[in-house]
LUMKE-897990 format. One record per residue (C-alpha): x, y, z. Coordinates in pm, 1 decimal, decimal comma. Layout:
REC        px        py        pz
REC         X         Y         Z
...
END
This chain:
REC        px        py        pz
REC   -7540,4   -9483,8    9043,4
REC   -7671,2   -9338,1    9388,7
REC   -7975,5   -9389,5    9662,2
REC   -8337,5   -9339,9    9712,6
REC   -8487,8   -9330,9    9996,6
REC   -8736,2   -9591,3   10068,4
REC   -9029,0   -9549,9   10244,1
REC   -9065,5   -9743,4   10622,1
REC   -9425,2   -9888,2   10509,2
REC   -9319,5   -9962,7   10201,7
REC   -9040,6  -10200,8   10331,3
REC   -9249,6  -10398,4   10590,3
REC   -9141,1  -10701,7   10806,8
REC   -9059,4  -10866,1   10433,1
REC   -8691,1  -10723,2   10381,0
REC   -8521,3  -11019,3   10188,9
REC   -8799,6  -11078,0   10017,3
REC   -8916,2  -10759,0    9856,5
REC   -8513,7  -10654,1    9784,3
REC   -8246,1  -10846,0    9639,2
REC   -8005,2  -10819,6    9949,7
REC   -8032,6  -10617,9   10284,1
REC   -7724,8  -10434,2   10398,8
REC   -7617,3  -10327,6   10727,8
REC   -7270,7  -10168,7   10873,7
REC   -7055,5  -10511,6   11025,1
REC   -6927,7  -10492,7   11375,7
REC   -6918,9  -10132,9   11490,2
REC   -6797,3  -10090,9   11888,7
REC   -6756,5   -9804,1   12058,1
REC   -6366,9   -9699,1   11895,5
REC   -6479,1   -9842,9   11598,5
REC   -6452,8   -9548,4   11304,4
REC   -6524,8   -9688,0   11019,0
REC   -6635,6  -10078,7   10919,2
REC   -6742,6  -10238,7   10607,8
REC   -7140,8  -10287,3   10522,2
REC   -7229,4  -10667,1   10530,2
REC   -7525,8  -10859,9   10379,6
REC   -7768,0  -10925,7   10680,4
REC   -7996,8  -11168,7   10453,9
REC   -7977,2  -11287,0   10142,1
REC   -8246,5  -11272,7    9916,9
REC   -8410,7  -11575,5    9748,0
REC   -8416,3  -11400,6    9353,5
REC   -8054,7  -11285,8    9373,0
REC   -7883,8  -11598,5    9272,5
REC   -7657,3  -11460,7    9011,4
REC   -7495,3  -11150,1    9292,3
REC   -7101,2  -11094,3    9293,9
REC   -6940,2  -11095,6    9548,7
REC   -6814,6  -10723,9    9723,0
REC   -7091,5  -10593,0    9477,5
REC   -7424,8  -10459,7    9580,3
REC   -7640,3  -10553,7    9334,6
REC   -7912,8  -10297,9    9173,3
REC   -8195,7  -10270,0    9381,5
REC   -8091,1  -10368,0    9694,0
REC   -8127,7  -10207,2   10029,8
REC   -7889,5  -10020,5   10295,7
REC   -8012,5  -10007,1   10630,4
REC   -7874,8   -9686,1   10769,9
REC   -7876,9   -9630,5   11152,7
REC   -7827,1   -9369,1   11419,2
REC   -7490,5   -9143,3   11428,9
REC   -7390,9   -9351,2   11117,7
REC   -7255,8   -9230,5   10815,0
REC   -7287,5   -9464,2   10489,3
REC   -7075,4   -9439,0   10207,9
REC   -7123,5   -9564,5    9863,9
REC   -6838,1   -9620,5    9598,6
REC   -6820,8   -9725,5    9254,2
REC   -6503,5   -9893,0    9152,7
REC   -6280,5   -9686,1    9435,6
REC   -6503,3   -9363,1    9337,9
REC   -6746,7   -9249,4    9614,1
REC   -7082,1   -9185,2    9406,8
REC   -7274,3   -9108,3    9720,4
REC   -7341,0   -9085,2   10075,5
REC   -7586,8   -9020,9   10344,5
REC   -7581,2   -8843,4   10718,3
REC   -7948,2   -8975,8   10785,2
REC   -8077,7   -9290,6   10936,2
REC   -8321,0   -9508,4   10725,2
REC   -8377,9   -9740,7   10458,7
REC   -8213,0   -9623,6   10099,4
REC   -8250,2   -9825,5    9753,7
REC   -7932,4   -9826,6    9548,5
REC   -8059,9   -9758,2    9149,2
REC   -7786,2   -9723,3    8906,7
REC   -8008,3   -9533,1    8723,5
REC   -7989,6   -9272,2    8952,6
REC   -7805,4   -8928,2    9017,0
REC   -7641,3   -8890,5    9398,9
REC   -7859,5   -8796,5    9666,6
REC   -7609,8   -8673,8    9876,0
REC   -7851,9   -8704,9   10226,6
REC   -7644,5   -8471,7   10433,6
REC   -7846,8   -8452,4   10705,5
REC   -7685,4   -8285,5   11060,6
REC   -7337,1   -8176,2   10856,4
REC   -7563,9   -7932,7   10629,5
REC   -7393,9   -7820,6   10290,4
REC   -7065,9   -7864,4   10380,4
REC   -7021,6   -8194,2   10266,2
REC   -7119,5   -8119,1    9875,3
REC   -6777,8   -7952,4    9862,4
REC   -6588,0   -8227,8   10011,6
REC   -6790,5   -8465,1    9808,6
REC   -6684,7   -8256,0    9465,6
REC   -6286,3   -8307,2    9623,1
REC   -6330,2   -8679,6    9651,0
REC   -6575,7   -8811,5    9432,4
REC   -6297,0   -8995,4    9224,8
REC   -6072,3   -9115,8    9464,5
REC   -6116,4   -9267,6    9809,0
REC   -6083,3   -9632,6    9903,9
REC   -5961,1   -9842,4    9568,1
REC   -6203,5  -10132,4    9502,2
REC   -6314,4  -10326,2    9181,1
REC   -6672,7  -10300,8    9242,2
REC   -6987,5  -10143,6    9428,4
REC   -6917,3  -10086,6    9834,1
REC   -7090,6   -9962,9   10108,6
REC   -6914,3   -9844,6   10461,6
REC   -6992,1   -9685,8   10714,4
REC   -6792,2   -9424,5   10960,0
REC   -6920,1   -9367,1   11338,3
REC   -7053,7   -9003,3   11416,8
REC   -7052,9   -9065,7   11761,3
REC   -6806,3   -8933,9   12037,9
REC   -6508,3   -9187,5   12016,0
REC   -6400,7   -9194,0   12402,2
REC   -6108,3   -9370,3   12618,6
REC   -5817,7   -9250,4   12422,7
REC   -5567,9   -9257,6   12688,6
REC   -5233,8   -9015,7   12705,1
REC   -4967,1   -8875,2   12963,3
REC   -4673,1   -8659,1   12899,5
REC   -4366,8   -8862,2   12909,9
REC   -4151,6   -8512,6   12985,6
REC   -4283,6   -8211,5   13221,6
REC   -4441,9   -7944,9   13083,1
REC   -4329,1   -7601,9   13190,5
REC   -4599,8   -7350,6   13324,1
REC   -4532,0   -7039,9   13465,9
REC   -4745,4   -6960,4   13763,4
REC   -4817,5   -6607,7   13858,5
REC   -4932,9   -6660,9   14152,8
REC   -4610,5   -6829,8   14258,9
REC   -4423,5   -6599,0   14059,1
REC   -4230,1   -6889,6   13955,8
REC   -4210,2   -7166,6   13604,6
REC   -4293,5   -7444,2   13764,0
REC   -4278,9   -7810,8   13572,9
REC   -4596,7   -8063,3   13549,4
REC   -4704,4   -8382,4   13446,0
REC   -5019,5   -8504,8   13321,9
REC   -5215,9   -8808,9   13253,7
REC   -5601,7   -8845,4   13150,4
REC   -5788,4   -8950,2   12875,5
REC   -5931,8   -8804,6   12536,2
REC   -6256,1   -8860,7   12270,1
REC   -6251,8   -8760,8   11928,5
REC   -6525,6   -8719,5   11723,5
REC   -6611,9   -8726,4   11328,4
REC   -6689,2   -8359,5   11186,0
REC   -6630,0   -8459,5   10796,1
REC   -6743,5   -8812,8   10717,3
REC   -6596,5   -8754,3   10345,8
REC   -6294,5   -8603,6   10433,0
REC   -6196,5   -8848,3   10732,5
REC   -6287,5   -9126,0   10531,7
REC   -6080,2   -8993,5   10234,1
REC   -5744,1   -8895,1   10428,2
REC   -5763,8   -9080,1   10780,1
REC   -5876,4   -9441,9   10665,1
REC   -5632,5   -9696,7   10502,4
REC   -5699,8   -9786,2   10186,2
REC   -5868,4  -10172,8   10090,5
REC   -5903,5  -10101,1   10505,3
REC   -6255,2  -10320,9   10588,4
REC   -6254,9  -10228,2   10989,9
REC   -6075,1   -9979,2   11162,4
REC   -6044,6   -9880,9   11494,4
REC   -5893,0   -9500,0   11604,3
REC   -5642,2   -9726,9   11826,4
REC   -5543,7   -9844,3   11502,2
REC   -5465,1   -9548,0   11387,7
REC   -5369,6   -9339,5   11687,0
REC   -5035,0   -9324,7   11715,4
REC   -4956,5   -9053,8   11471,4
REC   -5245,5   -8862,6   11602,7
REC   -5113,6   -8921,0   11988,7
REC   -4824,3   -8729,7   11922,1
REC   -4982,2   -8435,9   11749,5
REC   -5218,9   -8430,5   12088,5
REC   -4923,3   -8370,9   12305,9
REC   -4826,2   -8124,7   12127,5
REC   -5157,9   -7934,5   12127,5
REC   -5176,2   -8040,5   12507,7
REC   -4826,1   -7842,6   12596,4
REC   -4921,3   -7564,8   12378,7
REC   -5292,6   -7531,6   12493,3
REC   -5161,9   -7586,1   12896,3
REC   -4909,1   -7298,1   12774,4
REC   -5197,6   -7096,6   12677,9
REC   -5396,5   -7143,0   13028,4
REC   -5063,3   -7015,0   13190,1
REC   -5043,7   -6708,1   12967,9
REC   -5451,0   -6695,7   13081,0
REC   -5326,5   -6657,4   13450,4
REC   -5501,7   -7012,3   13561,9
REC   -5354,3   -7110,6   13909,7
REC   -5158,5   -7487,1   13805,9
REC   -5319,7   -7617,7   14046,6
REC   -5677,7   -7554,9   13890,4
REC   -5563,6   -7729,3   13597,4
REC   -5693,2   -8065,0   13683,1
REC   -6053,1   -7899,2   13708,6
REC   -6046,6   -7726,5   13368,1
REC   -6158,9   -8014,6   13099,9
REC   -6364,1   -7781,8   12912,0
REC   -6141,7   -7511,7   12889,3
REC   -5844,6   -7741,9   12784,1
REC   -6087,2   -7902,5   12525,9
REC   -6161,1   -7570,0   12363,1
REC   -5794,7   -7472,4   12351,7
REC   -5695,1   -7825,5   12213,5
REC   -5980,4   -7772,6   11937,5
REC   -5837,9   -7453,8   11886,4
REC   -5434,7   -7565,9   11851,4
REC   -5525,6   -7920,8   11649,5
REC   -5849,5   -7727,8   11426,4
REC   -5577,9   -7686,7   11125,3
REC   -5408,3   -8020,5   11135,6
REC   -5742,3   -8271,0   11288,1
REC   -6083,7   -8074,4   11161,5
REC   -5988,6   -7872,5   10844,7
REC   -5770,0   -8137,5   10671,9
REC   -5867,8   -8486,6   10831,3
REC   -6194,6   -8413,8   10952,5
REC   -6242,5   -8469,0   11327,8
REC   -6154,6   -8296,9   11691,1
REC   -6083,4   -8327,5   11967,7
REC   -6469,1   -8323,5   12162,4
REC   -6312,7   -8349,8   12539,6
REC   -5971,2   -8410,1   12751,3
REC   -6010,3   -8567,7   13140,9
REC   -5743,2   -8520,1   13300,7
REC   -5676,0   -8806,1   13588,8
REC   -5398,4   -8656,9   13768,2
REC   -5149,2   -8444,9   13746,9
REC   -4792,9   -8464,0   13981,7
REC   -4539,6   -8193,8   13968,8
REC   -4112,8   -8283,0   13949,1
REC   -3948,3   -8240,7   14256,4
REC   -3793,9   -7864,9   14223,0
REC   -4196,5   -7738,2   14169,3
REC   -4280,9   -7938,4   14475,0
REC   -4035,1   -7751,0   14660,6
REC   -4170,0   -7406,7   14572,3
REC   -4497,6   -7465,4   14614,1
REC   -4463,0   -7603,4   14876,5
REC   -4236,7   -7288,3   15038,0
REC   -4486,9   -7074,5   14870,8
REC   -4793,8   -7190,0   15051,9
REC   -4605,0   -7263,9   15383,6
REC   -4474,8   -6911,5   15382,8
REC   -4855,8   -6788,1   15332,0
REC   -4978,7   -6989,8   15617,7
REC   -4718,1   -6806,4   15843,8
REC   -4772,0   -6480,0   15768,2
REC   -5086,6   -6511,9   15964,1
REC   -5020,3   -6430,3   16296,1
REC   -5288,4   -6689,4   16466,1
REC   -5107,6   -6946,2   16299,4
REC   -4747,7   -6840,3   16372,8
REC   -4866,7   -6825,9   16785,5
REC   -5035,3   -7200,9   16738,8
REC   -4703,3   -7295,9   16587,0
REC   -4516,4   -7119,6   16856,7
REC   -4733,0   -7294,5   17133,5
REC   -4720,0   -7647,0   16977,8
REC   -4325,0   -7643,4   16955,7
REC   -4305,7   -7565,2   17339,2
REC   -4580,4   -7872,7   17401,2
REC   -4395,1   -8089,9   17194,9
REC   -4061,4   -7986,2   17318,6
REC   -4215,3   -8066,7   17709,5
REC   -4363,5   -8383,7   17562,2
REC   -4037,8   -8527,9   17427,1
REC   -3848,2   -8421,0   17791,5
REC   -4136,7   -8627,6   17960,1
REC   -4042,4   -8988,7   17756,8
REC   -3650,8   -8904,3   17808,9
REC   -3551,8   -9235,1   17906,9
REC   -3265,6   -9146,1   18056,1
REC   -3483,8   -8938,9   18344,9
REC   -3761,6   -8676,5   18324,8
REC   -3616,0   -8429,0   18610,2
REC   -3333,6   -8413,2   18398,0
REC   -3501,7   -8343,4   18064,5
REC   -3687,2   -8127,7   18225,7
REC   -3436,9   -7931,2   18370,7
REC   -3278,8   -7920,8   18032,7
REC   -3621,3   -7786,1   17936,8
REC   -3620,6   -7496,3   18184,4
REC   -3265,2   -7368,2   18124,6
REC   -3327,6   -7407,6   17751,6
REC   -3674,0   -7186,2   17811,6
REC   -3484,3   -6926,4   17992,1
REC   -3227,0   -6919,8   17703,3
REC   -3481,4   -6865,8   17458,5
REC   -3800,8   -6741,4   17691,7
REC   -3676,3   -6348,3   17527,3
REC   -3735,7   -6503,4   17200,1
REC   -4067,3   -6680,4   17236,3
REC   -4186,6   -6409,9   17480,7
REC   -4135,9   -6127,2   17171,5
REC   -4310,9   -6353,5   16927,8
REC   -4569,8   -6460,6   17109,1
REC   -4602,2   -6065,9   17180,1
REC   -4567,4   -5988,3   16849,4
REC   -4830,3   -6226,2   16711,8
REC   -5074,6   -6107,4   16974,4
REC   -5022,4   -5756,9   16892,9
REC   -5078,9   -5819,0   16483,7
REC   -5400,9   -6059,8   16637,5
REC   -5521,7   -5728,1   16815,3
REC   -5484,1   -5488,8   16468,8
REC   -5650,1   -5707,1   16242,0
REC   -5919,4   -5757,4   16493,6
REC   -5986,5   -5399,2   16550,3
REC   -5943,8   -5295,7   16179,0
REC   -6234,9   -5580,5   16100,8
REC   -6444,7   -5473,1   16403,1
REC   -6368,5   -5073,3   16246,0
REC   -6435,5   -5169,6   15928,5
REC   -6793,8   -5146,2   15895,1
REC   -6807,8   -4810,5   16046,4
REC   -6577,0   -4682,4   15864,1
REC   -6725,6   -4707,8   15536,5
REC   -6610,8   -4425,4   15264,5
REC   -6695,5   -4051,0   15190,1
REC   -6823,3   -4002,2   14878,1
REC   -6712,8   -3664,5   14677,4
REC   -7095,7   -3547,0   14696,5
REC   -7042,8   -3568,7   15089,3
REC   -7188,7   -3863,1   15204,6
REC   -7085,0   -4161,9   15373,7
REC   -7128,6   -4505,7   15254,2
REC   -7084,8   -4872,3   15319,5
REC   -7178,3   -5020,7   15021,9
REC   -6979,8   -4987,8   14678,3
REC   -7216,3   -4688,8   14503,7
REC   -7315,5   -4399,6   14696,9
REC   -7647,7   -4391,8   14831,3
REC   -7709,8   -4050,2   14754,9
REC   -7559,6   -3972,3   14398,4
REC   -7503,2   -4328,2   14322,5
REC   -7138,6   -4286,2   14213,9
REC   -6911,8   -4592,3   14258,5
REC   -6696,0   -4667,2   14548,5
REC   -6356,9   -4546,8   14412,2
REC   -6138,8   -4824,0   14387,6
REC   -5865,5   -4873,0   14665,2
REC   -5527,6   -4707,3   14609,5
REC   -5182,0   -4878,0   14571,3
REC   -5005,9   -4999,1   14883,2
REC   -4639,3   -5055,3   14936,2
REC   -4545,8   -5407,3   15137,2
REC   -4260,5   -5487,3   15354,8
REC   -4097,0   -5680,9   15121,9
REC   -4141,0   -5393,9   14895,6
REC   -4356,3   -5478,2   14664,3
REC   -4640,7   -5224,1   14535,3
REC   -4995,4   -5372,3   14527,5
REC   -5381,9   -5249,4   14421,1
REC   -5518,2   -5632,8   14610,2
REC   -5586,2   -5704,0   14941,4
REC   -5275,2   -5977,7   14937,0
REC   -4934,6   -5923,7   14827,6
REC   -4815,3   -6037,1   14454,0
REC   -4462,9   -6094,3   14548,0
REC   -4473,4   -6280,7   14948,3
REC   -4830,8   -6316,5   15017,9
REC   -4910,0   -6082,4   15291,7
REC   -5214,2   -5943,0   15421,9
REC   -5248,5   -5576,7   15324,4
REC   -5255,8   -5391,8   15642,6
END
């Protein structure tokens, strides 16, 4: 028993009356994986048919990103990948129309052939090729992920959504679907599967960590997660249940309370080694300092006295920042304005602003280690350990 394809022209507008019965897959939505084929007309000469049995002759309407299955009392006898109009002749060897999935379904097909989805007569199903999208998930427990560039394991959590896709009609349809199933949909079947995900998801959001991502790009990299998800699940999904993962969008992602903190520290702490920024901070503290004495209600001349004698306790202080932050305002300014000029001396002699020389065209040597006041020894232009400007 197996297919032939029919020719378009020879079908016609005529179906269901040039073929005993015309079949099509039933309801199919969009997480719909695999669904039974149903009789779309019945024809007028096939008054003796049994039921669940498609009768010799009869036609299966294949269509787009569909994959139709046909079995023989529980054994799959044959299958097709492309879209189109096939005759079922039990006089016939399988087809086996594998269409986009190449050769490697012959294999799969020699695996199966005799088992599959039990049934006591001819069948036809069909699984969905498409991308199966909205598969929601979120990690019930942080995830730890150690940031380099906080220097610290920080803790995350993650919600978003998933799509799977179909890479091995046979195989899925042999070890994913339930058997005497007629309809299934992956929420149906997820909850096995969700769990394996998370899994993946902590070991692939590992793997960015051990990349050097920054956590706080991880919301940005979908691709990148879906490749290392494909990667972690292509063992347990593709090569013995035959799908993958095909993409992960992540919503949001929050961090516990402890990560907050650090980050938090980490990035304030970068903000204030800049000296423009510690002076602004400097300045707005004495404004709203003057601005709280001026709504005193219990009388501005005395706030404000309290103001004065509390400047002149601390005018040594904010005097020596405010000095200090103009004199690191003053270095950086002159080092960028001396920069240019500066350029570098090549070993052939000549000087150079760009990164080869213009004369031998060797490269700009690369810029030697520097030691930071916390005491931390760099190659970059910012500190690994605090954050500071080289100077």
């Amino acid at each position: 028993m197996g297919i032939i394809k029919a020719a378009v022209s020879a079908i016609g507008g005529g179906l269901a009356d040039q073929w005993l019965e015309v079949y099509e897959a039933g309801d199919m939505g969009g997480s719909t994986v695999f669904t039974t084929g149903v009789p779309v007309r019945q024809g007028g000469s096939n008054t003796k048919g049994t039921e669940k049995t498609i009768s010799n002759g009869s036609i299966i309407h294949v269509y787009p990103n569909q994959f139709m299955i046909l079995t023989d009392g529980g054994k799959v006898v044959d299958y097709t990948a492309e879209e189109g109009y096939y005759k079922v002749d039990n006089s016939s060897m399988p087809s086996m129309f594998n269409g986009q999935f190449g050769d490697t379904l012959k294999e799969t097909f020699g695996r199966i052939r005799f088992g599959g989805v039990p049934s006591s007569a001819q069948r036809v199903f069909f699984i969905n090729t498409q991308e199966i999208k909205g598969q929601k998930f979120g990690t019930q427990n942080p995830i730890n992920y150690f940031d380099s560039f906080y220097n610290a394991e920080l803790f995350l959590r993650c919600h978003g959504d998933y799509s799977i896709k179909v890479t091995n009609p046979l195989l899925f349809y042999s070890e994913v679907i339930p058997k005497n199933a007629d309809k299934v949909d992956f929420e149906d079947i997820s909850e096995q599967y969700l769990a394996e995900f998370l899994e993946a998801l902590q070991a692939s959001i590992n793997k960015m960590s051990a990349d050097g991502e920054r956590i706080s790009f991880v919301a940005s990299k979908g691709p990148a997660l879906s490749k290392y998800m494909a990667e972690c699940l292509d063992d347990a999904w593709k090569e013995k249940r035959g799908f993958e993962v095909d993409s992960v969008g992540i919503a949001s992602i929050s961090y516990d309370e402890e990560s907050q903190k650090l980050i938090n520290m980490r990035n304030q702490g970068a903000m204030m080694s800049d000296p423009t920024v510690r002076e602004g901070y400097v300045q707005s503290e004495i404004a709203h300092g003057i601005g709280q004495a001026g709504a005193n209600p219990n009388g501005a001349g005395a706030a404000f006295m309290g103001v004065g004698m509390g400047m002149n306790a601390a005018g040594g202080f904010m005097g020596a920042a405010s000095a200090a932050n103009a004199q690191q305002m003053q270095q950086q300014a002159a080092q960028a304005a001396a920069a240019p000029a500066q350029g570098w001396t090549c070993s052939c002699g000549a000087v150079n602003n760009g990164n080869f020389c213009s004369q031998c065209g060797k490269a700009k040597p690369a810029p030697a280690a520097w030691t930071c006041s916390c005491g931390a020894v760099n190659n970059g232009n910012f500190c690994s350990q605090c954050g500071k400007p080289r100077a």
